[in-house]
C-alpha positions in Angstrom: 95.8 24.6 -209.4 95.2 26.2 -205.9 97.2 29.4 -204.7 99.3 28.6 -201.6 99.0 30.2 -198.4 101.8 33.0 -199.0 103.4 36.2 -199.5 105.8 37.0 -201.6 106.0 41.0 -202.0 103.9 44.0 -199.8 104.2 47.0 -201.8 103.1 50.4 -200.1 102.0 53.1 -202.4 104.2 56.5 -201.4 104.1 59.4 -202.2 107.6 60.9 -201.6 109.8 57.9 -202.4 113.3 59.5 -201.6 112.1 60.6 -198.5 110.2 57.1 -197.4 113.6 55.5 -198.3 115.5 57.5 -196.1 113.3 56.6 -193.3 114.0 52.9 -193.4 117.6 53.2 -194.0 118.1 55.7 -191.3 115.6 55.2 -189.4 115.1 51.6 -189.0 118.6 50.7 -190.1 117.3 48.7 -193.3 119.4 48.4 -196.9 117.9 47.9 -200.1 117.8 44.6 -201.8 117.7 46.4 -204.9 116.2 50.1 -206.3 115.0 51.5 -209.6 113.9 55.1 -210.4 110.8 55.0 -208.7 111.2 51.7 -206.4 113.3 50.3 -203.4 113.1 46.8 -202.1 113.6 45.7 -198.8 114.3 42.0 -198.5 112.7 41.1 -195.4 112.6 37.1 -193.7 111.1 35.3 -196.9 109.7 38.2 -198.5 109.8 41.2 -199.9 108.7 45.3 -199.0 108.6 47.4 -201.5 107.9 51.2 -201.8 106.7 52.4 -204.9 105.0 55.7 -205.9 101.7 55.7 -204.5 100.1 57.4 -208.2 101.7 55.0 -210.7 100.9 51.8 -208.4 97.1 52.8 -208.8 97.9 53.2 -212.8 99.6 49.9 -212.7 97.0 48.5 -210.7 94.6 49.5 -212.8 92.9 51.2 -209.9 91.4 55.0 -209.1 93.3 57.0 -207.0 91.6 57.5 -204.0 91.9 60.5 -201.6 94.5 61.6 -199.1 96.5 59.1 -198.5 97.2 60.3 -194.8 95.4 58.0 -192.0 94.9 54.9 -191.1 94.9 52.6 -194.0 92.8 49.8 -193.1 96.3 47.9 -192.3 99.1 47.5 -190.3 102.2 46.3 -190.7 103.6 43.7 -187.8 107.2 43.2 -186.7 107.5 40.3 -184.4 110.3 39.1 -182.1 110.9 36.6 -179.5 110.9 38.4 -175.8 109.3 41.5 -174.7 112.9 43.2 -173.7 113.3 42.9 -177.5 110.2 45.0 -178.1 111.6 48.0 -175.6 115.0 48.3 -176.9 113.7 48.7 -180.3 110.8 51.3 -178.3 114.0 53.0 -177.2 115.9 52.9 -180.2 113.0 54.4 -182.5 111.9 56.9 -179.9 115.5 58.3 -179.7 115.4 58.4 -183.7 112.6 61.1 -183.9 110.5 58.3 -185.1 106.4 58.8 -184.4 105.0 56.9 -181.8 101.2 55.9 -181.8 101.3 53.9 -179.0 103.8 53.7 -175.8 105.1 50.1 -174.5 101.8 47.9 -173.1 101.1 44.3 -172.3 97.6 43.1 -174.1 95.2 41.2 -172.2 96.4 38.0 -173.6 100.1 38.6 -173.0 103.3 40.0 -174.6 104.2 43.4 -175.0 103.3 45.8 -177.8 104.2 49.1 -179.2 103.4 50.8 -182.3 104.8 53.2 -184.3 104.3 55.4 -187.6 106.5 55.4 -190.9 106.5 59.4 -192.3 103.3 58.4 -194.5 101.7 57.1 -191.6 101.8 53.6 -192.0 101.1 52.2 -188.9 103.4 49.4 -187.6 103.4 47.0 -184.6 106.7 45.7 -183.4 105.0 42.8 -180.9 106.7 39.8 -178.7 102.8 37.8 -178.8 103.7 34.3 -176.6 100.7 32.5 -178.9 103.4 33.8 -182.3 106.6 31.7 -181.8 109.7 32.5 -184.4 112.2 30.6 -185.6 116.2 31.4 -185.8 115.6 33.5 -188.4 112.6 35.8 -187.4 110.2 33.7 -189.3 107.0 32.9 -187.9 106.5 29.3 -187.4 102.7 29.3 -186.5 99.9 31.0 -184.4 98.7 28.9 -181.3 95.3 28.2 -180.8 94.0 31.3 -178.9 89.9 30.2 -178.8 90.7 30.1 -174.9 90.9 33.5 -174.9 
């Protein structure tokens, strides 16, 4: 049997779950598809984010708990949408919410607009109207076009 090509859940390891909640309710305007003691999901378009505490996802994981969790990750997290005026009202409405901004509006070499901004345990997110990522109704992505022209 082969895996498909899929997510189901992203889980981010936090370590001050109340107050990473309160972010993305507030701040973002999200509501929780459903929330334990010590995790909140976030149904998203065909999948689902979850925050969990960052020590007892290592233990769960079976995994050594590495340093400071503060930095870049080694990820980013991406929120796409269909027209760059899309990407500077939500620049406005994030900047207006006290929320951390890495990097201002720009438009990449190969099109689009871009900004990116910072959850309070610095994960990094991208919100991103790319012309090569189309979307359908319901913010899914349908594919990536072929970019080796690039």
């Amino acid at each position: 049997m082969k895996m498909e090509q899929r997510l189901s859940v992203v889980t981010l390891g936090v370590e001050d779950l109340p107050a990473m909640r309160q972010f993305y309710t507030d701040k973002l305007g999200w509501q929780p598809a459903a929330a334990g003691g010590d995790i909140v999901f976030f149904k998203l378009n065909g999948l689902l984010l979850s925050l969990y505490d960052r020590k007892q996802l290592a233990a769960f994981m079976n995994l050594p708990l590495p340093g400071s969790p503060i930095g870049f990750r080694g990820f980013t997290l991406a929120y796409n949408v269909n027209t760059a005026a899309e990407v500077l009202d939500l620049y406005q409405s994030l900047h207006t919410k006290g929320v951390k901004i890495l990097k201002e509006p720009f438009k990449p070499p190969f099109g689009g607009t871009i900004f990116c901004f910072a959850d309070i345990e610095e994960n990094s997110w991208e919100v991103a109207y790319n012309p090569f990522v189309p979307l359908d109704g319901q913010g899914n992505v349908i594919t990536h076009y072929p970019i080796d022209h690039l």
